[in-house]
C-alpha positions in Angstrom: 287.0 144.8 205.4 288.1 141.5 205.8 284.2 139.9 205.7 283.9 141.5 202.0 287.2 140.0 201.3 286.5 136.5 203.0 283.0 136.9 200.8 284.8 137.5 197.4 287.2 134.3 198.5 283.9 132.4 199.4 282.1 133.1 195.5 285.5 132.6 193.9 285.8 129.3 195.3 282.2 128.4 194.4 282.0 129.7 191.3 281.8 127.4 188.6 285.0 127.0 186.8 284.1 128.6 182.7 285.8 126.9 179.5 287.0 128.9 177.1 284.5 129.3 174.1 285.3 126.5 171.5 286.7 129.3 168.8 289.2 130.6 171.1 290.5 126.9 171.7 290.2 125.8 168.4 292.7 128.9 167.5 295.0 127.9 170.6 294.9 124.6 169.2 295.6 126.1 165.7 293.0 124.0 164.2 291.6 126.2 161.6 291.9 125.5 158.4 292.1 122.4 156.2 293.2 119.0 157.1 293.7 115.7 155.0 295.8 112.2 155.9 297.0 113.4 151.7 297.1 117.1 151.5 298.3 116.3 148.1 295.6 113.9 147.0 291.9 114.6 146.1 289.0 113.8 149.1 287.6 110.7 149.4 286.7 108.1 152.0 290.3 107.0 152.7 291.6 110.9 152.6 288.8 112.8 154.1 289.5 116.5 153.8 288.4 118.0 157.2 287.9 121.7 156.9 287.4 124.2 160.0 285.8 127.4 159.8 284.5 130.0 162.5 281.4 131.9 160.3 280.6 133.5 163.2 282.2 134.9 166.2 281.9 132.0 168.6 280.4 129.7 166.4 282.8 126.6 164.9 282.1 124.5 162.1 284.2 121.1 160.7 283.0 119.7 157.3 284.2 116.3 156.2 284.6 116.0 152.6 284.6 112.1 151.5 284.8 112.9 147.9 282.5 113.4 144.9 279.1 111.2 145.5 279.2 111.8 149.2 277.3 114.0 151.4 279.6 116.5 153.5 279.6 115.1 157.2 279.4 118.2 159.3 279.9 119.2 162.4 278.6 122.4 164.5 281.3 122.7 167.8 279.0 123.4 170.8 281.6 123.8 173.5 285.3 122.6 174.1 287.8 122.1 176.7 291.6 122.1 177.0 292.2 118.8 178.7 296.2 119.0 178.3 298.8 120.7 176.1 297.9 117.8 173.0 294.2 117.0 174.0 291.0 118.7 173.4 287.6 117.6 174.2 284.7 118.8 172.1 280.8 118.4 172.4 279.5 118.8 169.0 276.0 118.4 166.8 276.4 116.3 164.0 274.2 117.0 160.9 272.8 120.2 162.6 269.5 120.5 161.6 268.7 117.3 159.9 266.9 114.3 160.6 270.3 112.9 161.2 271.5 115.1 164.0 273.0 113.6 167.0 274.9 115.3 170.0 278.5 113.8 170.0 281.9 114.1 172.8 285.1 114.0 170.7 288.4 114.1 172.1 291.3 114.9 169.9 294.8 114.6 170.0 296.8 117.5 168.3 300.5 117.3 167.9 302.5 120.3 166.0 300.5 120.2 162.5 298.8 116.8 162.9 295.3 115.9 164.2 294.0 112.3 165.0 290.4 111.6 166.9 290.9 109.7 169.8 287.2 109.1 171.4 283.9 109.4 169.4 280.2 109.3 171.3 277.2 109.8 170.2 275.0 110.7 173.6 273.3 107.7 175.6 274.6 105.4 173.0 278.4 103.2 172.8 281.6 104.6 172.1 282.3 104.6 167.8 286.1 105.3 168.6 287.8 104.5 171.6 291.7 105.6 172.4 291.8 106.2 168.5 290.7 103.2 167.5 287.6 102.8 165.2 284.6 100.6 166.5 284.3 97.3 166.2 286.4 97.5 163.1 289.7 98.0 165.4 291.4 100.3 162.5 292.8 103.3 163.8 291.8 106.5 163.1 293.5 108.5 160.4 296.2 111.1 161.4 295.1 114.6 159.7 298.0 116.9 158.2 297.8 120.4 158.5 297.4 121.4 154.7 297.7 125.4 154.8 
């Protein structure tokens, strides 16, 4: 009895700690739904309208919308983890499916009803935002509102 119980402490130990699928965090993280710096004001490059769906169980999706003339940026969420009560990391495909797909690692900060990007990279290559600033610009990302 207590070799099956020292066995069953032995694989809990070494088993590889699982993240919750990136649907269920996005819900703890009460992230569906639409997004904008304006709820109030129509896309466009200064007010992005950030919308996140789940079309499947397990799957999530963020689109961009810059506005009329712009393609929609999207995003398919591969996996995500809860790094603290405000902070979720995300490793996502951009433009799945294109010639412009890239593997990405976001980290977002979400506060009550508001989202802001904190870190942005693309794999192998540099950082495009960096403790939620925007690079080499230096502007800082925009804070998103909750809009429903």
């Amino acid at each position: 009895m207590r070799i099956a119980a020292v066995i069953v402490l032995a694989a809990a130990v070494v088993a590889p700690v699982r993240a919750a699928p990136a649907d269920e965090l996005f819900q703890q993280f009460g992230l569906f739904g639409t997004w904008a710096p304006d709820c109030g004001q129509a896309a466009s490059p200064a007010n992005p309208h950030v919308s996140i769906t789940t079309p499947s169980v397990g799957l999530v999706r963020e689109d961009h919308d810059l506005g009329s003339g712009f393609v929609v940026n999207r995003y398919s969420m591969l996996s995500a983890e809860r790094l603290s009560d405000e902070r979720l990391s995300v490793e996502a495909v951009f433009q799945p499916g294109n010639a412009a797909e890239d593997h990405e690692q976001l980290i977002f900060l979400v506060r009550g009803r508001t989202r802001r990007t904190i870190f942005n990279q693309p794999a192998g290559r540099e950082a495009r935002v960096k403790d939620g600033i925007a690079l080499p610009g230096g502007s800082k990302t925009p804070v998103l509102n909750k809009c429903d």
